[in-house]
C-alpha positions as CSV (number, residue, x, y, z in Angstrom):
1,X,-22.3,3.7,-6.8
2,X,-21.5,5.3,-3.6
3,X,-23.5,4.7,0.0
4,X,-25.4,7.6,1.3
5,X,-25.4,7.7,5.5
6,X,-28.1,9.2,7.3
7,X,-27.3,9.7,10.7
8,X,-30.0,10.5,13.4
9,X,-30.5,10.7,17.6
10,X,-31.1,7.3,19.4
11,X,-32.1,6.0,23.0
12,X,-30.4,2.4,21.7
13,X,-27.0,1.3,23.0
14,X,-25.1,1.6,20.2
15,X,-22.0,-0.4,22.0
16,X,-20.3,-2.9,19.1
17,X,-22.7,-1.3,16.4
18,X,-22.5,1.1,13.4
19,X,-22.7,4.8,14.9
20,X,-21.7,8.4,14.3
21,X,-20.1,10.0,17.4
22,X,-19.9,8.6,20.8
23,X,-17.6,6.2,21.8
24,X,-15.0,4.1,19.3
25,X,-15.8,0.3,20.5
26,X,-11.8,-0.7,19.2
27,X,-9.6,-4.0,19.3
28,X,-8.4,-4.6,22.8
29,X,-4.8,-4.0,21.5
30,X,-5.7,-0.8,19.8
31,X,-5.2,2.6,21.3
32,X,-7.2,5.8,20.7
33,X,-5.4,7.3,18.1
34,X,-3.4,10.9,18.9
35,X,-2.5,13.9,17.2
36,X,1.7,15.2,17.3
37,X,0.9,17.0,20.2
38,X,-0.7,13.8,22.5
39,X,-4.3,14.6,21.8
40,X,-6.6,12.5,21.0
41,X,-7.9,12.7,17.7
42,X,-12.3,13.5,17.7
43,X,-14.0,10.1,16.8
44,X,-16.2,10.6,13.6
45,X,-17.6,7.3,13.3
46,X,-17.6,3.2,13.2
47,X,-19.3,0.9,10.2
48,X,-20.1,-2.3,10.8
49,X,-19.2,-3.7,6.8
50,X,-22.1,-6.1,7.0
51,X,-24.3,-3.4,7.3
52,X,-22.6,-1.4,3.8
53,X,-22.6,-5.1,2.0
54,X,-25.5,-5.0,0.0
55,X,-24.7,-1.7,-1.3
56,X,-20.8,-2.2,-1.8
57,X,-21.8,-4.5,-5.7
58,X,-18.2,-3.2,-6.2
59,X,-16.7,-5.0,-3.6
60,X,-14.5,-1.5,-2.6
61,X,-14.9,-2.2,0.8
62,X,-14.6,-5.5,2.6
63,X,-17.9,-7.4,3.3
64,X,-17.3,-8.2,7.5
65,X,-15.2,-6.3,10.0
66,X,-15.3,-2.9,11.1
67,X,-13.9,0.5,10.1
68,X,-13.2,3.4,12.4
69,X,-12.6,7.0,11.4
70,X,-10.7,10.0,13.1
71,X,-9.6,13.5,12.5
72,X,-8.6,16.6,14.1
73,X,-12.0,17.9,13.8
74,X,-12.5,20.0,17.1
75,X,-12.2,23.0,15.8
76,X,-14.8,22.8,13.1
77,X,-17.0,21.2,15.9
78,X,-16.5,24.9,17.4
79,X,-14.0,24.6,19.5
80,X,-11.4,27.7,18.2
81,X,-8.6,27.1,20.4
82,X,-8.1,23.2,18.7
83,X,-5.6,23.1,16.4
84,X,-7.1,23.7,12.7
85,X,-5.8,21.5,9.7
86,X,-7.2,24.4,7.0
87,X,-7.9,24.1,3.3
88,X,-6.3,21.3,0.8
89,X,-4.5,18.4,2.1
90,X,-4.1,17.8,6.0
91,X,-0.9,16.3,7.5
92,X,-0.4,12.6,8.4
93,X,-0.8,12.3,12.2
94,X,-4.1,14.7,12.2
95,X,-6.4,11.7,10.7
96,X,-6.7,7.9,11.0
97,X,-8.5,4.7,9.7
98,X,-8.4,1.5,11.5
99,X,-10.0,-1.5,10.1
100,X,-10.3,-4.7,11.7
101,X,-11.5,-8.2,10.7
102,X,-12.5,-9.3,13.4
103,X,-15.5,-7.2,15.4
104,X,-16.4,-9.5,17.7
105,X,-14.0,-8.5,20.5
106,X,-14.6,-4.8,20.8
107,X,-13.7,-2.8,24.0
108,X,-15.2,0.3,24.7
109,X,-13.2,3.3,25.0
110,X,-14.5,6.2,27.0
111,X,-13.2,9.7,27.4
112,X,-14.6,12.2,30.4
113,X,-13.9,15.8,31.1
114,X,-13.1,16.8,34.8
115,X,-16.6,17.3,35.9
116,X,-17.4,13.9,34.5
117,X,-19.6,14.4,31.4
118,X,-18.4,12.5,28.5
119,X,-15.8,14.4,26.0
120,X,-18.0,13.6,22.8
121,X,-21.2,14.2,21.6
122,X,-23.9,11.4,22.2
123,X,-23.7,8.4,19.7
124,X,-26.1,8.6,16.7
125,X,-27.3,5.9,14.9
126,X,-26.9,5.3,11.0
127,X,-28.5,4.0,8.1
128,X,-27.3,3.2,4.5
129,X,-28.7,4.0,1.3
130,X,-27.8,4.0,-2.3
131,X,-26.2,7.6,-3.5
132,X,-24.5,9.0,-6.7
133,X,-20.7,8.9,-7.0
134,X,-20.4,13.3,-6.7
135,X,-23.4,13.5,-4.1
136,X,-22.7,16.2,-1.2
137,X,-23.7,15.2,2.3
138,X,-22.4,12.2,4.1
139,X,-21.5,9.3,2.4
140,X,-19.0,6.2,2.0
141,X,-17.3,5.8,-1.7
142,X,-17.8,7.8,-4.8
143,X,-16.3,10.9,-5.5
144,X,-15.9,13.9,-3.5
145,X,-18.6,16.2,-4.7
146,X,-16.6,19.4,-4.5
147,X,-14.7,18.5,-7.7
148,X,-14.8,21.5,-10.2
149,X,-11.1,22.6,-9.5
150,X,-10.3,19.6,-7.9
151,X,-9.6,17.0,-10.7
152,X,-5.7,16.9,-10.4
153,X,-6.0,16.3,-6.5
154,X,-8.5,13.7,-6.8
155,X,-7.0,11.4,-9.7
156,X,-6.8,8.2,-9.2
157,X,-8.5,8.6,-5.8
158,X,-11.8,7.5,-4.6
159,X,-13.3,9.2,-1.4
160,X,-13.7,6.6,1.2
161,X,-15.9,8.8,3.5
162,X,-17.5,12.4,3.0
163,X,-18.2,15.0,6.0
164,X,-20.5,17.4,5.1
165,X,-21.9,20.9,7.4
166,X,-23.8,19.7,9.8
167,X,-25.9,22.3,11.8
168,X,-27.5,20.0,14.5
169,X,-23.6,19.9,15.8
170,X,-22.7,23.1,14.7
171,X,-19.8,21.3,12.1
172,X,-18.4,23.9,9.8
173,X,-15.5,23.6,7.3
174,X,-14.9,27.1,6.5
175,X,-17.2,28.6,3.7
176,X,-19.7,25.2,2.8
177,X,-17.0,22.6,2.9
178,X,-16.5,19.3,3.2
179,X,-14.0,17.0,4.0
180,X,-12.9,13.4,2.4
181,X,-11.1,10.4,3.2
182,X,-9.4,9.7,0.6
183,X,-8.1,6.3,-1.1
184,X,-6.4,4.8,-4.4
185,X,-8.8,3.7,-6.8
186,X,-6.1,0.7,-7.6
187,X,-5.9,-0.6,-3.8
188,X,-7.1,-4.1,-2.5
189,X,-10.3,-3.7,-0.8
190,X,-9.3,-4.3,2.5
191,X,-5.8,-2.0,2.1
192,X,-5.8,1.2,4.1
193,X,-2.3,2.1,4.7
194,X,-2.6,4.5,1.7
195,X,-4.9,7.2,3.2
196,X,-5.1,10.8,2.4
197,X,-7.4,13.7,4.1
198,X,-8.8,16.6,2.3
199,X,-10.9,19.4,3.2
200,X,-12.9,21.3,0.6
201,X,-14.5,24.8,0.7
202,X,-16.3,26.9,-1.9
């Protein structure tokens, strides 16, 4: 079973919580992660795993920590002078998953453009709801659900998280893509040193 996430505008502090944009709340000892080129990478999102538990009967995630995602996504978020990772399978050092244990420790990273107003889009809140393994939209687990030419690329692999179009935010991959985090089906639940990035488009 895989874990449909929908994500919608707050007023809440989101600081330490699940949330979609925004801020990454990371390890003290953990940097913003950077593309080749020094930039950071755009934040997607952080899960609290308590809040996935009930719906991970699996166990393909771990059951407390937290898990952060990035990618070189500015570009799809319309910004045409970012660099653009394209179709298929994206480079190592243009993505990156951090989990971590322990989330009671968090420090708040914050980025600001020159005339101060923060260099992400506001934080959104999540919730989490049962979903089929090949659904579209955004999700954690299952498969990804462009797979009808895909089969040799995705064997073996599980998606780990799903990006789907987005028009609130203007996110676009190309002609009705999507992208995936992808994982080995054969890992230990807490293992994420084996990650691969895929983007999708019909």
């Amino acid at each position: 079973m895989a874990i449909k996430i929908n994500i919608q505008p707050t007023a809440e502090d989101l600081a330490g919580k699940s949330h979609w944009w925004g801020f990454p709340d990371l390890p003290e000892a953990c940097e913003w992660p950077c593309n080749e080129d020094g930039d950071l990478l755009t934040f997607i999102c952080q899960i609290s795993l308590e809040d996935i538990s009930e719906l991970d009967s699996d166990n393909r995630l771990p059951h407390k920590g937290m898990i952060w995602f990035f990618a070189d996504l500015d570009y799809f978020l319309g910004d045409l002078d970012a660099p653009c990772g394209g179709t298929g399978e994206w480079e190592s050092g243009t993505f990156k998953v951090i989990y971590s244990e322990d989330n009671s420790d968090l420090l708040t990273h914050e980025y600001y453009w020159e005339d101060g107003d923060p260099a992400v889009l506001p934080a959104e809140e999540m919730t989490f709801e049962a979903a089929s393994e090949t659904d579209f939209g955004f999700k954690l687990l299952g498969m990804p659900a462009m797979t009808e030419g895909y089969e040799n690329e995705n064997e073996g692999l599980m998606s780990l998280l799903q990006l789907d179009e987005e028009e609130r935010w203007g996110l676009r991959f190309f002609d009705c893509g999507t992208v995936n985090f992808m994982v080995p089906l054969d890992r230990q639940n807490d293992d994420f040193s084996n990650v691969s990035f895929c983007l999708h488009s019909s």
